[in-house]
C-alpha positions as CSV (number, residue, x, y, z in Angstrom):
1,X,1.7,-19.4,-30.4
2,X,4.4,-19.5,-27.7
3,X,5.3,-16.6,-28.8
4,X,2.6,-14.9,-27.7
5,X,3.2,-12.3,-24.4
6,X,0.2,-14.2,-22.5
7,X,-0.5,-12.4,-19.6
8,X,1.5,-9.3,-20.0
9,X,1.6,-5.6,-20.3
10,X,3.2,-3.9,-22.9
11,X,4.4,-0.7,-22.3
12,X,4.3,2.4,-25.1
13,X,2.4,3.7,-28.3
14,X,-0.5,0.8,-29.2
15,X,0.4,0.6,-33.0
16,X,4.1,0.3,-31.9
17,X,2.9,-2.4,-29.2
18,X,0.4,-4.3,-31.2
19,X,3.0,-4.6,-34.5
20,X,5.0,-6.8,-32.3
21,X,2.5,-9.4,-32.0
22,X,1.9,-12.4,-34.6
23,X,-0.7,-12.0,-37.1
24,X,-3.9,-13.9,-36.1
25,X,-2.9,-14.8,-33.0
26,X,-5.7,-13.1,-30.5
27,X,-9.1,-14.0,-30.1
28,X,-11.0,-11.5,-28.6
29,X,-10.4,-7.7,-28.2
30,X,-12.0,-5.8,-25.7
31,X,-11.3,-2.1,-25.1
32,X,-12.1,1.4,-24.4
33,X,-9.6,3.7,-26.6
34,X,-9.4,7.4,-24.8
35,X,-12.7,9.8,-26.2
36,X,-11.9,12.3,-27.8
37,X,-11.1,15.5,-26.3
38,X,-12.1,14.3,-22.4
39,X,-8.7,12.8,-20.5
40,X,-5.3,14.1,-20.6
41,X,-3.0,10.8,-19.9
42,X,0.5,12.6,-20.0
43,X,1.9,11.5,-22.4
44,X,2.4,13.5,-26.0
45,X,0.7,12.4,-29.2
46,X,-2.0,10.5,-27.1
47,X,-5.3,9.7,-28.9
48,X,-8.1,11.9,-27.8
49,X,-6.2,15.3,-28.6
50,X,-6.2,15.4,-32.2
51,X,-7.0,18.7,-33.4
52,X,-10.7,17.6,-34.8
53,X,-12.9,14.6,-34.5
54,X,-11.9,13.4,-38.0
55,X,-8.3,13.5,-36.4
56,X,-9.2,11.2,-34.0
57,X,-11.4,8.7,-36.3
58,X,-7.8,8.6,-37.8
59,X,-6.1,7.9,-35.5
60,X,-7.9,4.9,-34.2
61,X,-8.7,3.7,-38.0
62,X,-4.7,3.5,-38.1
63,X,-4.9,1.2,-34.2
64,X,-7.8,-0.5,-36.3
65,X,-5.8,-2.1,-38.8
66,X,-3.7,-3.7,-36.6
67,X,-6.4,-5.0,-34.4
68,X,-7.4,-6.7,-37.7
69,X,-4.0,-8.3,-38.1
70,X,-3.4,-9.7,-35.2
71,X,-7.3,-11.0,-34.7
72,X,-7.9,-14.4,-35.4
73,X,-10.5,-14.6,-38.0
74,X,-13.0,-16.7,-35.7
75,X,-12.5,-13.5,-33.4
76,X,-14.5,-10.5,-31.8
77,X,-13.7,-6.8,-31.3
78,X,-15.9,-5.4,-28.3
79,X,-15.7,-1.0,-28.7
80,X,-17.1,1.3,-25.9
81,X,-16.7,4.3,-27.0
82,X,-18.5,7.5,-26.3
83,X,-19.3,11.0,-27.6
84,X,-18.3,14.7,-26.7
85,X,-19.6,18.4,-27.5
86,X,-17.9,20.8,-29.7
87,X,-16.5,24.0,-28.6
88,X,-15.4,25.1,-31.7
89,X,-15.9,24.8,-35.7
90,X,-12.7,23.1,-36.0
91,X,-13.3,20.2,-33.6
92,X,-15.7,19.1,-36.1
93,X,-19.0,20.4,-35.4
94,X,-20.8,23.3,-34.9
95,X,-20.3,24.7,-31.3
96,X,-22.3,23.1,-28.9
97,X,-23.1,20.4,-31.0
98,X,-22.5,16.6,-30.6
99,X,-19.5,15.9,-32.8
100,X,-21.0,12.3,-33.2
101,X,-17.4,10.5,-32.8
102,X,-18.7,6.6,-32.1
103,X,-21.1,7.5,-35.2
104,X,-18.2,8.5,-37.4
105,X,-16.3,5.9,-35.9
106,X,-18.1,3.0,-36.5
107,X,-19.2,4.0,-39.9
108,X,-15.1,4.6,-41.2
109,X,-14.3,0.9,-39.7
110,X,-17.3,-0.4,-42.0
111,X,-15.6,1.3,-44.7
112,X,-12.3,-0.8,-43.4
113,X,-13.9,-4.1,-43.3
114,X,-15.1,-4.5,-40.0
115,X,-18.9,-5.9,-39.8
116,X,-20.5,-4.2,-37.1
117,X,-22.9,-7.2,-35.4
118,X,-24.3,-5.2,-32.6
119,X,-25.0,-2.0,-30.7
120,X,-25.1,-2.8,-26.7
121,X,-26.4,0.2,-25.1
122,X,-24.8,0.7,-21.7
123,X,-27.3,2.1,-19.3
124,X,-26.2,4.0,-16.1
125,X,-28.5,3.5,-13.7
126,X,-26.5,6.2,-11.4
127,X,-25.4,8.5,-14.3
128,X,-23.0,11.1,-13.0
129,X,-24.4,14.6,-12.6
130,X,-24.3,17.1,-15.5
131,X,-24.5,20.7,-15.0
132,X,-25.6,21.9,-18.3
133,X,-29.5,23.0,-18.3
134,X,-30.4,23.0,-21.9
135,X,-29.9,19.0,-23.0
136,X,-30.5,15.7,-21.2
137,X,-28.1,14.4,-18.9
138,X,-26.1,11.5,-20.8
139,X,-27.1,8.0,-19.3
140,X,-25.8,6.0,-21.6
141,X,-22.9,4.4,-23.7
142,X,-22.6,2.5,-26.5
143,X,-20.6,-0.7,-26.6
144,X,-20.3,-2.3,-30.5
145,X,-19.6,-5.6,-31.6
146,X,-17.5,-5.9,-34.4
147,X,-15.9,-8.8,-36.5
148,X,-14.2,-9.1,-39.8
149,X,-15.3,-12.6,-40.9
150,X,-19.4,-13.7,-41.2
151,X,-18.7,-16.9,-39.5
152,X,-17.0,-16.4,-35.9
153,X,-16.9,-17.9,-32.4
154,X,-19.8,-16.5,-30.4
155,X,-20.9,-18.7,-27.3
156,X,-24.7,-17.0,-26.3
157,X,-25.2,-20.1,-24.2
158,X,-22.9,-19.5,-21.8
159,X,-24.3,-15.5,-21.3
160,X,-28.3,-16.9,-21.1
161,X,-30.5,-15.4,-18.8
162,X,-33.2,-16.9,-17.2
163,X,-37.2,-17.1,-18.4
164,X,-39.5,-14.6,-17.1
165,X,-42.3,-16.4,-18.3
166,X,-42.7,-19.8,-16.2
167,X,-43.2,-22.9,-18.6
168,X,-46.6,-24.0,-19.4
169,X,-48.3,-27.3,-20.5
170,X,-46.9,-28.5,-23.7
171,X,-49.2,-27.6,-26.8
172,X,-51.5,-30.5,-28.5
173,X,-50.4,-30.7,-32.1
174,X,-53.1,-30.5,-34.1
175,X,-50.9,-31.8,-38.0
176,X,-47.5,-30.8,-38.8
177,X,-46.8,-26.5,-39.1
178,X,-45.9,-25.9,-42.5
179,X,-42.1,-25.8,-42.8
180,X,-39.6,-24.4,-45.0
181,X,-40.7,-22.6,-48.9
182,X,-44.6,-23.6,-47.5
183,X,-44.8,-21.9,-44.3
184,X,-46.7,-19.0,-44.9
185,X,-45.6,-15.3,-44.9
186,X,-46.4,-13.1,-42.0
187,X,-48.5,-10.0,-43.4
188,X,-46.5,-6.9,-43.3
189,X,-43.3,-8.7,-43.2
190,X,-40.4,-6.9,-45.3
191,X,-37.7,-8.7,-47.2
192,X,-35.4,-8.1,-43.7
193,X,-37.8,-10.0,-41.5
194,X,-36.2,-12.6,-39.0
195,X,-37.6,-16.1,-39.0
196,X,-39.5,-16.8,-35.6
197,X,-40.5,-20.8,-36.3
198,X,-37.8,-21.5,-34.0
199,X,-39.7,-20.0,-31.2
200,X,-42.9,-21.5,-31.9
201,X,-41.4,-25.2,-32.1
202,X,-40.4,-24.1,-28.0
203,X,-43.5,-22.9,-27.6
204,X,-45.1,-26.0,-28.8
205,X,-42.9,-27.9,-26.1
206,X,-44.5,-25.9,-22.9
207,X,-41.7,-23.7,-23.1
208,X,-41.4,-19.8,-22.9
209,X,-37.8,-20.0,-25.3
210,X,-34.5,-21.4,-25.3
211,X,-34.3,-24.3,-22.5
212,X,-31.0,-23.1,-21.3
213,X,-32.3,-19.2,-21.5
214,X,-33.1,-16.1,-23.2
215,X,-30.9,-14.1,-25.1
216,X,-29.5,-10.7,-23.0
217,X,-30.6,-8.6,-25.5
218,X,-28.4,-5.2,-25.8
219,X,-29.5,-3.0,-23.5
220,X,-27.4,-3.6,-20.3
221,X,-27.8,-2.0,-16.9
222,X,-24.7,-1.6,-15.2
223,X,-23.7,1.0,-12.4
224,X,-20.8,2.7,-13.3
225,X,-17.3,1.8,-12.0
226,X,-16.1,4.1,-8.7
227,X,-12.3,4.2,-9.8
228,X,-11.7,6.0,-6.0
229,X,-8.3,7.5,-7.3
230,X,-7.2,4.6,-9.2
231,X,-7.7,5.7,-12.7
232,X,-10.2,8.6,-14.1
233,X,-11.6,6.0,-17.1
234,X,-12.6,2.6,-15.4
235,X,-14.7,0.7,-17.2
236,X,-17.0,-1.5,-14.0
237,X,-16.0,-5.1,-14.3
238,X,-19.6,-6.4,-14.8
239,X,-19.9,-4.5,-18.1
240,X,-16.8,-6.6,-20.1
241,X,-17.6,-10.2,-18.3
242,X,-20.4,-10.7,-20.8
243,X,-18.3,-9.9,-23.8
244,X,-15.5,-11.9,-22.7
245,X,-17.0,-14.9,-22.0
246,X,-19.3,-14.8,-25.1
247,X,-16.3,-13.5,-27.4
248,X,-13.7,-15.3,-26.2
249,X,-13.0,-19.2,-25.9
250,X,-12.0,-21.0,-22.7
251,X,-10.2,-23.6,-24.8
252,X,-8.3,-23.0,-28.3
253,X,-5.9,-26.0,-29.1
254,X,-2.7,-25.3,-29.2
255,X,-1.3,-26.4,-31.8
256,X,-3.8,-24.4,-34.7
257,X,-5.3,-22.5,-32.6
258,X,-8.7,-23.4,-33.4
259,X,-11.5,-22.5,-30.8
260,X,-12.9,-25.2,-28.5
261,X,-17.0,-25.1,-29.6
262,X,-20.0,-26.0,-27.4
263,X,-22.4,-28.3,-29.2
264,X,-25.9,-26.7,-29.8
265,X,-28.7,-27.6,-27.3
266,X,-31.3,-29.2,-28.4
267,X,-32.9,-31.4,-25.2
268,X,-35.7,-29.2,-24.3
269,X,-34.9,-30.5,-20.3
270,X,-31.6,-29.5,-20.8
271,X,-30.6,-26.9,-17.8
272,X,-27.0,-26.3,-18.3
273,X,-24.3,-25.8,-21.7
274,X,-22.6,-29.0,-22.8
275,X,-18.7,-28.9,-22.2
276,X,-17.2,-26.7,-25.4
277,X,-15.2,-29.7,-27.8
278,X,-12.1,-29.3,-30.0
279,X,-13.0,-28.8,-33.8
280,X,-9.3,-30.0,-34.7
281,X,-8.0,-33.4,-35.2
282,X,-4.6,-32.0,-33.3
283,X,-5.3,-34.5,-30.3
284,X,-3.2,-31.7,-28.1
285,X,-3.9,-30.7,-24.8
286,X,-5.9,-26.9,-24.9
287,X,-4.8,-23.8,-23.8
288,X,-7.2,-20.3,-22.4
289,X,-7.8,-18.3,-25.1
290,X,-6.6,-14.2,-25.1
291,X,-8.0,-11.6,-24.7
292,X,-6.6,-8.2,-25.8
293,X,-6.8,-4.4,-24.5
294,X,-4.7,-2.1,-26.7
295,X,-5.8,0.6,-23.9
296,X,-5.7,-1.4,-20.8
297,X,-6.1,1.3,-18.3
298,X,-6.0,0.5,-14.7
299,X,-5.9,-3.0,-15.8
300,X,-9.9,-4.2,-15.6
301,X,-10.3,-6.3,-19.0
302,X,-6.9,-8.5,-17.9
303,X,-8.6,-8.4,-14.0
304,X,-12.2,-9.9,-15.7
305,X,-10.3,-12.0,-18.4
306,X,-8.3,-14.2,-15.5
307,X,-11.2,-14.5,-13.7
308,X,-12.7,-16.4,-16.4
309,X,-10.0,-18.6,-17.1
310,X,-9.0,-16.8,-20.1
311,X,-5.3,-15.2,-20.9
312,X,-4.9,-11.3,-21.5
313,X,-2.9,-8.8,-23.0
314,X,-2.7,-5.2,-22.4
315,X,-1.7,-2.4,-24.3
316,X,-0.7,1.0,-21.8
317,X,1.2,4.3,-22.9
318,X,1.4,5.6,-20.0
319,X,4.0,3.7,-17.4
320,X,2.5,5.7,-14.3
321,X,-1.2,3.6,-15.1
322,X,1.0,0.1,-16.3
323,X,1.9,0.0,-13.0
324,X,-1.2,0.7,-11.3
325,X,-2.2,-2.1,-13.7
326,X,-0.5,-4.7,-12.5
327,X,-1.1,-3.8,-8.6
328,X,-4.4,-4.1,-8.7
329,X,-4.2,-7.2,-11.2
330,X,-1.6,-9.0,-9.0
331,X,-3.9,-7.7,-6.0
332,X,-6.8,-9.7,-7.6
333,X,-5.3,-12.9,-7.8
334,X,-6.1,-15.8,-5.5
335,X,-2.5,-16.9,-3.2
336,X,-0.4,-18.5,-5.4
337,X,-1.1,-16.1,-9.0
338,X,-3.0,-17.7,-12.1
């Protein structure tokens, strides 16, 4: 793992970039790659000005597969990605129409391997104007969850949100709830219906759900990022903190790398996460885990990432925005750097 280029840009072509790193050897991934057909970033054979959509879907299945080399199996890739409009046959689409890129997208990375866990709708509470007259101005962006193995490191406890509902007086029991093959079968459920006796057994306790919180759900509202000059496609800060610190560990040992894990709550009084534990028998002393950005941009995922305690690194073609980068990344660090 030493290795590793913690806390570091790298400067040039993604694949070229990310081939240089170790096989399973980052934890999370969190990224915006450029949309297709919106930003011009200077630089020739950029992604985004392929001569269709399926171009592009290419292109960024070809940045895929080495996202899901150098991704630790226990890890997380977090995608915002968004759509564009056709002018033309050939982009993809008929003229006009919505050439349905994060669609196409996410369904060729299925097709890849990648198991795509979520859909977090970004809402823009501010959206930016939009002149045209005959469709509905765009307030919203998707932002996918993806992994490659069914059993990863996720930590929802740390990214609770407090109860609406105010805890009541515990519930008599009136006998044991039926549990297991004998608990009876909701009417109208379908073969794909979740199990909700978890709830009830809070419910039971005076308690509106989790002790420690609710789940955040995925729709989040976040005002967009005002990049005043910096770069023209900043993602705001508050959108990637979630991800980050749900995605990616605070403590992996360093020896095999192995994610620190929080025990499960189960004391109904509890009010805050246990302390994440090693799973390893190393006995070594922990390191942050990393975060990656194969399109770092003006540098916000490495910016988030150390303000969490977690390493970073970053992925930029263009050296005019690496070095805007790491201004405003040295420019956000307490005196004395991480």
């Amino acid at each position: 793992m030493s290795a590793l280029p913690r806390n570091q840009i790298l400067v040039g072509d993604a694949v070229t970039c990310l081939a240089e790193l170790p096989s399973a050897s980052v934890d999370c991934i969190v990224t915006s790659p450029p949309y297709y057909g919106l930003r011009d970033y200077e630089v020739d054979g950029q992604i985004g000005h392929e001569q269709s959509i399926h171009g592009w879907v290419a292109s960024l299945l070809i940045v895929a597969a080495e996202l899901a080399r150098v991704l630790k199996p226990t890890g997380t890739f977090w995608l915002n990605v968004d759509d564009s409009y056709s002018r033309h046959r050939n982009d993809g689409a008929p003229p006009k129409g919505m050439l349905l890129g994060p669609e196409r997208l996410l369904i060729a990375l299925a097709d890849h391997g990648w198991i795509v866990r979520s859909k977090v709708v970004w809402a823009k509470p501010h959206p930016m104007p939009d002149p045209a007259r005959d469709r509905l101005t765009g307030s919203w962006e998707p932002f996918y969850l993806l992994v490659r193995s069914r059993r990863y490191w996720f930590d929802l406890d740390i990214i609770r949100e407090p109860h609406k509902t105010p805890r009541r007086r515990p519930r008599i029991s009136r006998g044991p709830e039926p549990r297991g093959p004998g608990r009876p079968i909701p009417r109208w459920a379908g073969p794909r219906a979740g199990d909700q006796s978890g709830l009830g057994r809070y419910k039971a306790l005076g308690l509106p759900g989790h002790p420690l919180g609710k789940n955040p759900g995925d729709v989040w509202s976040v005002p967009q990022a005002n990049p005043r000059g910096v770069h023209h496609a900043t993602y705001p800060e508050r959108l990637i903190e979630r991800p980050i610190l749900a995605g990616c560990p605070a403590h992996v040992c360093s020896s095999c790398g192995r994610p620190w894990t929080r025990p499960v709550t189960r004391d109904p009084e509890a009010t805050t996460p246990e302390a994440p534990a090693p799973v390893c028998r190393c006995d070594q002393v922990p390191v942050p885990g990393v975060v990656l950005d194969p399109f770092l941009g003006s540098g916000t995922t490495a910016i988030v990432a150390e303000r969490n305690g977690r390493h970073w690194i970053g992925v930029e073609l263009n050296p005019a925005f690496a070095a805007i980068a790491a201004r405003r990344i040295n420019d956000s660090r307490p005196l004395g750097g991480p």
